[in-house]
N, C-alpha and C positions, 0 to 999 in steps of 0.2 A: 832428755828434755833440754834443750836451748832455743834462746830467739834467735833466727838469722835475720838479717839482712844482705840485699846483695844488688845491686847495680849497674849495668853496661852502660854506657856512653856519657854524657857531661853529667856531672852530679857534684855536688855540693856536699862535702864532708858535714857538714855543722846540720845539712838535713839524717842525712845517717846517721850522724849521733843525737838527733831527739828521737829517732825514731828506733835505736836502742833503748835509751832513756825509758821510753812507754812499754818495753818488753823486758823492765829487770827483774820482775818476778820471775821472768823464764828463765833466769839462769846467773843467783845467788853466789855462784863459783868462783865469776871473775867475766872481763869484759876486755875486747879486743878487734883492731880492723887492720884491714890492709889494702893499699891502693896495687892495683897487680893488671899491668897493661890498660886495658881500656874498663878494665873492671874497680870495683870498687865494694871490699867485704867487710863484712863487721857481723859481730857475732854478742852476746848475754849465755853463757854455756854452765850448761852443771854437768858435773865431772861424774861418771857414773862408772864405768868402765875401768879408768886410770885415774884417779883422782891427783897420780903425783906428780906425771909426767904429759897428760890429756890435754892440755891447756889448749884451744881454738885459737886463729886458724891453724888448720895443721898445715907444715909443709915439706915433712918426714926427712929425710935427711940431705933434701938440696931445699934451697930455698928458691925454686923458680916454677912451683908450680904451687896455688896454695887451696887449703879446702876448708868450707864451714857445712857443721849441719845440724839437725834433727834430728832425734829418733837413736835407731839402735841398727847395725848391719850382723844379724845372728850370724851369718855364716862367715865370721871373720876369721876366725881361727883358721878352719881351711883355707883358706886362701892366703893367710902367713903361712902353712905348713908349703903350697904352690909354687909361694915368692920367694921364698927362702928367709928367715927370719933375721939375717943381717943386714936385711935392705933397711928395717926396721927401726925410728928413735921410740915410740913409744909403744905403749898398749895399750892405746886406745883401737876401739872396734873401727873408729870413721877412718884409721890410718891405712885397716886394709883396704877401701874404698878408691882413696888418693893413690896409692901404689899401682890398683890397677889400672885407673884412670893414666896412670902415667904410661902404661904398655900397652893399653887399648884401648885409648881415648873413651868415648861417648857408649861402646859396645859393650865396655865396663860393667853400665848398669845394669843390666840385663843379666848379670851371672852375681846382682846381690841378692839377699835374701833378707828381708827385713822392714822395720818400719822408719820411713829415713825422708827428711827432705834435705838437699844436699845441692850444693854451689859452688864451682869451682874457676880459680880463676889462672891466669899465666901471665908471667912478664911477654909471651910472646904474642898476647896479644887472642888468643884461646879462652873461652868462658862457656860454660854449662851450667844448667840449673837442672835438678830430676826430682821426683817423687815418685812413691813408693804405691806400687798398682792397686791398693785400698784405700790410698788418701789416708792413712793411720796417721801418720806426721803432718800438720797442717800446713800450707804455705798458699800466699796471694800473689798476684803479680798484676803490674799495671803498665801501661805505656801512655808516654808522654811527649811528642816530637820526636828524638831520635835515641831516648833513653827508654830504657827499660826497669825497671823496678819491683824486689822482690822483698816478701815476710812473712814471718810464720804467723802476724794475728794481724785483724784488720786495724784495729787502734793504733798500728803504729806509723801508718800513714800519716802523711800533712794533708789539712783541709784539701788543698787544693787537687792531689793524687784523688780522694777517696771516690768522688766519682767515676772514674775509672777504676779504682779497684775491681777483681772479680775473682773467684779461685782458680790456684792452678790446677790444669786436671790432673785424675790421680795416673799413674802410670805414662806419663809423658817427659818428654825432656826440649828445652828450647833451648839452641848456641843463636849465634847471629849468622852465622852461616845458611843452616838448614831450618831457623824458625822452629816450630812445634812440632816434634816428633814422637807417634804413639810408639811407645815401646813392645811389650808383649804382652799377647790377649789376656786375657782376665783370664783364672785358670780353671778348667774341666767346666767349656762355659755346657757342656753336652755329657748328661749321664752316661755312664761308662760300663755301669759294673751289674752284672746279676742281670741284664736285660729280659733272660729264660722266665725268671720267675715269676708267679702271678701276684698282684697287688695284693691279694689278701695273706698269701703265704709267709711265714715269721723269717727275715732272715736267717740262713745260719748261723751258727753258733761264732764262726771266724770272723763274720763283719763286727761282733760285737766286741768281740778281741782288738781286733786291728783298731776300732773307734777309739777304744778306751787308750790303746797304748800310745796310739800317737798323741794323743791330749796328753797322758804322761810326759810323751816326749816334749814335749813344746811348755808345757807348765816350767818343768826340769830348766830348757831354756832361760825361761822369761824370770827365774830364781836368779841365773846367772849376773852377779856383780858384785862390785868391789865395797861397798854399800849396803847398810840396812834395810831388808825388803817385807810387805806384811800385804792383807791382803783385804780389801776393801767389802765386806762381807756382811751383805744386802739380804741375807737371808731365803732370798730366791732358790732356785734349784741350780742354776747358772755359777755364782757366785760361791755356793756352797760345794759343788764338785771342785771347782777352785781350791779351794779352802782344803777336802778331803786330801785332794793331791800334794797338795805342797807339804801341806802339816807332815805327813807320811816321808817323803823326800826330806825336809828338814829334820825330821829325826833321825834318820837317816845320817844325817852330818853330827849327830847330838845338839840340834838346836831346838829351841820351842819357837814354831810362827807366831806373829804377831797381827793378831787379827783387830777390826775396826768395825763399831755398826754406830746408827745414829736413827732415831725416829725419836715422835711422841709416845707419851706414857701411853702405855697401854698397845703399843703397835704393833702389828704381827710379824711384822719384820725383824724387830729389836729380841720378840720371843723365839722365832725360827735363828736367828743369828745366835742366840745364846743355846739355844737346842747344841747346833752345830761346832760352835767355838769344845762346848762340854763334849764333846763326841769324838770331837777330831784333840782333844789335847791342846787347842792355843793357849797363846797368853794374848787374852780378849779384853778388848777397852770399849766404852761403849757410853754414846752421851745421848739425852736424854733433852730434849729442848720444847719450847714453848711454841703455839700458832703465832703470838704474838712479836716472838725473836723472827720468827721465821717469813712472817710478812714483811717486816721492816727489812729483811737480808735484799726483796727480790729488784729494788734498784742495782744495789749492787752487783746483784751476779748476773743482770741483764747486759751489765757493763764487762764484766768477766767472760759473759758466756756468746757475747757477741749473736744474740737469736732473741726472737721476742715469740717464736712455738710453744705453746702453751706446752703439749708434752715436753717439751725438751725444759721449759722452766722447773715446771713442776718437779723432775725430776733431779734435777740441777740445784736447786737447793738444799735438800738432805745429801748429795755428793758435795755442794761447798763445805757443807758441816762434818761430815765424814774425811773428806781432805784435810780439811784443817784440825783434826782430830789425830789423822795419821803422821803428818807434816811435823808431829811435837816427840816422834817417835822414828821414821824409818826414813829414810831417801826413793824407794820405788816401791809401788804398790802394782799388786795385779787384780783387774776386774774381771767380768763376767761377759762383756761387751762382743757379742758378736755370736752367742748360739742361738739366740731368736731368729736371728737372720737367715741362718745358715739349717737351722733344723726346724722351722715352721714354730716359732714358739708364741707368737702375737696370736689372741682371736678373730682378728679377723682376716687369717690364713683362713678361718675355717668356714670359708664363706668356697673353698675352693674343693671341686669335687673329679677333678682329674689332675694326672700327674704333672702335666705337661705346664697345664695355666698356673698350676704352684710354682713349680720351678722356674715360668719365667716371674711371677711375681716376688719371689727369692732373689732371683740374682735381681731386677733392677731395686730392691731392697739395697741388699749389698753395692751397688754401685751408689748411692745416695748416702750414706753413712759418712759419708766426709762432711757432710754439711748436715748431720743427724746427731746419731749418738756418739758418732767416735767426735765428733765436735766437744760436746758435751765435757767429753771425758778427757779429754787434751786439754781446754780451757780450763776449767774447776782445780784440776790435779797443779798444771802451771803457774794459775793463781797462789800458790801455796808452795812454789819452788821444791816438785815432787817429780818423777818421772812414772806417767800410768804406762803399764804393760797391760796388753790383752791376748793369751795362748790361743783364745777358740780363735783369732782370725790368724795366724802362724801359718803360712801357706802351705805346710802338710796337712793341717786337718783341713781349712778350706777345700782344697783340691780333692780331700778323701771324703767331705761331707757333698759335695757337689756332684760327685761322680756316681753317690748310690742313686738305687731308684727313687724317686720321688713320690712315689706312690707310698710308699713306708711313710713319710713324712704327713700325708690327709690326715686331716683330723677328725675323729669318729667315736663313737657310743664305746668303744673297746678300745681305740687308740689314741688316748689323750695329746695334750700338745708336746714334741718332745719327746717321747716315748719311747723312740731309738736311743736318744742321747742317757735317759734314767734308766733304760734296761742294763746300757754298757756300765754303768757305774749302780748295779743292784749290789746290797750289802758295803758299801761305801759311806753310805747314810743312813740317819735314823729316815725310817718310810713315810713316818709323817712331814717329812722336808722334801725330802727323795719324788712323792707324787704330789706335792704342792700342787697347789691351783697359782698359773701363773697370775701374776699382781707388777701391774708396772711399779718400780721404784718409787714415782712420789705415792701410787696409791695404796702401795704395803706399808711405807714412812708417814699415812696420815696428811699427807700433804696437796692432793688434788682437791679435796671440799673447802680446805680451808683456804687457800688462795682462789681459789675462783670464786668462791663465796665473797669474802675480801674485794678484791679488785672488780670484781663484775658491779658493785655497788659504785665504785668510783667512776662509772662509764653510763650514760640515759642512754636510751634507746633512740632518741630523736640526735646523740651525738653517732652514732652506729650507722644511721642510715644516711645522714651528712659526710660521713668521714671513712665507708667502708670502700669508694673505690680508689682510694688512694693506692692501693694493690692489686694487683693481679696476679693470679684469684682475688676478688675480694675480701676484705677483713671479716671473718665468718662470725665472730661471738663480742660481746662488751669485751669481758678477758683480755682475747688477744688484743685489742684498739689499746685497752689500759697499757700494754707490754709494749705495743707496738709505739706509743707514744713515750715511754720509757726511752727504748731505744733509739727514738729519731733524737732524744736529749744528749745520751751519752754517747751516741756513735754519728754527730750531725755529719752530713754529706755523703755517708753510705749508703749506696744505692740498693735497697732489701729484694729487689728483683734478681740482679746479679749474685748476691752474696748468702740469701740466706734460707734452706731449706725447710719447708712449713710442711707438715705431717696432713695428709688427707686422704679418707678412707674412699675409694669408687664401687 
C-alpha cells in the first residue's frame, strides 16, 4: 500500500507535493520524489516487504533509472533467483520489477504477477506507467496540454486536473512514445476444462482438490511479509474460508491469526464471525457500534471511499470500522473480495439459467471491480495506513475458477450460490457458516436499513425528480441523491460519469 504520484512533461513540483500531502494516509512510512529526465516521481509508501532497506523511489543499485509503486509484485522472488541476487540493494518485491524493467523495458510487465500500480522513470528521458490486469491497485491519470498526470486516489488532484481525471485502465501501460498499450488478455477469458461433462453431473473429486489447493497456495502468498498480518472476517462464507486457511498455515509457523469483525448488536455477522474465530483458533477482536456512530461516519467515508453507490457505501462503513479496528493491531490484512465474482455468489446471478450468459455476466463483473469492490477495499484499508490483500483474485485461482464449466456455477433448488467453492472447503468449517445464506457485508453488519432509512429522510421526492438527471443513468433512489450530494461536496470537480462505478441490476 502507497500513494504514487507521477508526471511526464512541465509540472510543478509544489503541485506534487500537495498532492502527496492528500495521499498520507497511504503510506505512514515515509515520503519521497524525484525529478528523473522528463519525468517527475513522488511517492507516500508503507514498507511491507522491506521495512529496512524498502524506502521508495527505488533505484537498485545505479541510480539512473528510478521506480514508485503500488501493490505487491508476488512473483518477485523468482525473478531475483533469474537475475541473480547481486544485482540487488534491497528486498523490496517492487525492486524485482525495476531490475527487469532495466533488461526489458515495457515487456517487463507482462512477466509480473501481482497487484501493482507502478511508474517508472529515467535520466534518459524513458517513463512508463502500468497496472495490474484487475485494477487490484488503484491509479488515475489525466492529461492536460502536454503533461500528463498520474495517482493512486482521485483527491489528490488540483481543482483544476479533476475534470479530466478518469481511471487508468486495468492491464495497460502508457510511455510517451507508444501512448496506451493493452497488455495481456484478461485470463482463461474461455472455459477450458471438463467440456465432456454434462451440466448436471458433480465434478470430480480432482477439481475439488485442485480449487482448494490453489486457494491455499495463494492464501499462503498473501500471509507472505515482513509485517503484522490478520484477517478481516465478515463472517460470510468468503471471509471465513480465508480465515480457516491462514489460521491453519499460521500454526503451522506457531503463530495464532489475528482475526477482526465489526457489526451491530445482535448481527449475524459479528455471531457467524465468532462461530468461526472459535473454530479456526484466532486471536479474535471484535467491535460492537451504534446506527447512530454509524450514520454520522457516512460523510466521511464518502470522502474516503471516493463513490456515493449506495451498495458500495453501505458496505463501506462496517469495513471503515473493521479497518480501523485492525490498523491498532497488524499492518496487512486479507479479505474475502473477489469469490462472488468469480464463483456466481450475488442473487441476482440467479436470474441466469445457461452457462454461457453467466459466464459472460462474471467476467464483465470482474472487469468492473476496480471501480467496485476492490475500490471499496483499497480506499477504507488506505484510510487507516494498512495494506488489504485479496488470495481469491491471485491469478492462479482466477484463471482455475474461469476456466471450469460454468454451468457448475447456476444457481438451483440443489445448487446453492457457491457450491463449488463450499464443497472444496467441506469440513473446514462449522456447516452452519460453511452453507450460509449469502448476506452482502452491510446487510449481515445491520447496516443497509439503517442508512437508507437515515438518509432517504434527508432527500423529498420533489428534490429526486428535480435533481435525478444530473447523471447518467439517472439518480435512481432519495439515498443515492443524499450520497451523491455528499460527494459532489467532498470530491468538488470530479466528474462521476468518468470516475465512478454505480451497481445496477438488468
Amino acid at each position: 500500500m502507497s500513494g504514487v504520484v507521477a508526471a511526464y512533461g512541465p509540472f510543478d513540483e509544489e503541485v506534487g507535493q500537495r498532492m502527496l500531502d492528500r495521499m498520507a494516509h497511504r503510506g505512514p512510512d515515509g515520503t519521497a520524489t524525484v525529478r528523473a529526465g522528463e519525468a517527475w516521481l513522488g511517492t507516500r509508501y508503507l514498507a511491507i516487504t522491506d521495512p529496512e532497506t524498502g524506502a521508495q523511489p527505488l533505484a537498485g543499485s545505479r541510480e539512473d533509472v528510478w521506480l514508485i509503486g503500488d501493490g505487491e509484485i508476488y512473483n518477485h522472488r523468482r525473478i531475483r533467483r533469474e537475475l541473480g541476487e547481486d544485482r540487488f540493494s534491497t528486498n523490496s518485491d517492487l525492486e524485482a520489477a525495476l531490475q527487469l524493467y532495466k533488461d526489458e523495458g515495457v515487456a517487463a510487465f507482462e512477466r509480473l504477477w501481482g497487484s501493482f500500480a507502478l511508474a517508472v522513470g529515467a535520466g534518459d528521458g524513458r517513463f512508463a506507467v502500468t497496472r495490474d490486469g484487475l485494477g487490484i491497485a488503484p491509479l488515475y491519470w489525466a492529461r492536460r496540454g502536454e503533461t500528463v498526470l498520474f495517482a493512486s486516489e482521485l483527491k489528490a488532484f488540483d481543482d483544476e486536473w479533476r475534470p479530466a481525471v478518469e481511471p487508468f485502465p486495468p492491464g495497460h501501460t502508457w510511455t510517451p512514445d507508444d501512448g496506451l498499450v493493452v497488455g495481456p488478455g484478461f485470463p482463461a477469458a474461455e472455459p477450458a476444462l471438463l467440456k465432456s461433462r454434462a451440466p448436471h453431473e458433480d465434478p470430480p473429486g480432482w477439481v475439488f482438490d485442485a480449487l482448494r489447493d490453489t486457494i491455499v497456495r495463494a492464501v499462503q502468498q498473501s500471509l507472505d511479509a515482513a509485517v503484522p498480518v490478520g484477517v478481516l472476517l465478515s463472517g460470510g462464507v468468503d471471509s471465513s474460508i480465508v480465515t480457516a486457511v491462514a489460521a491453519r498455515l499460521a500454526a503451522q509457523d506457531g503463530r495464532r491469526l489475528p482475526t477482526f469483525a465489526v457489526g451491530l448488536e445482535g448481527s449475524s455477522d459479528l455471531a457467524a464471525a465468532r462461530l468461526v474465530a472459535d473454530h479456526a483458533g484466532t486471536d479474535h477482536h471484535e467491535l460492537v457500534y451504534t446506527a447512530e456512530q454509524a450514520i454520522a461516519l457516512v460523510p466521511q467515508i464518502i470522502a474516503e471511499l471516493e463513490s456515493f453507490d449506495p451498495p458500495l457505501v453501505h458496505s463501506a462503513v462496517p469495513h471503515h470500522l473493521v479497518a480501523e479496528l485492525a490498523s491498532r493491531h497488524v499492518k496487512v490484512v486479507l479479505a474475502g473480495e473477489g469469490a462472488d465474482e468469480l464463483f456466481a455468489g450475488y442473487a441476482h446471478y440467479g436470474r441466469h439459467d445457461t452457462g454461457d450468459a453467466l459466464h459472460e455476466d462474471l467476467l464483465a463483473t470482474l472487469e468492473g471491480m476496480h471501480i467496485g469492490g476492490l475500490q471499496r477495499v483499497d480506499r477504507v484499508a488506505a484510510a487507516h495506513g494498512i495494506e488489504p490483500r485479496v488470495p481469491f483474485l491471485d491469478l492462479d485461482v482466477v484463471e482455475l475458477a474461469l476456466a471450469l464449466p460454468p454451468e457448475w456455477k447456476l444457481i438451483g433448488p440443489d445448487r446453492p450460490a457457491k457450491w463449488i467453492l463450499r464443497r472444496a472447503f467441506d469440513g473446514w468449517l462449522p456447516e452452519e457458516v460453511l452453507w450460509r445464506r449469502k448476506e452482502q457485508f452491510g446487510e449481515g453488519t445491520g447496516m443497509n436499513d439503517v442508512l437508507r432509512e437515515h438518509y432517504e429522510q434527508t432527500v423529498t421526492e420533489a428534490d429526486l425528480r428535480r435533481e435525478a438527471a444530473a447523471l447518467d443513468p439517472p439518480v435512481r433512489t432519495r439515498e443515492e441523491l443524499a450520497y451523491f450530494r455528499i460527494f459532489t461536496e467532498v470530491l468538488p470537480g470530479i466528474d462521476p460519469a468518468r470516475t465512478v462505478g454505480r451497481f445496477t441490476e438488468t
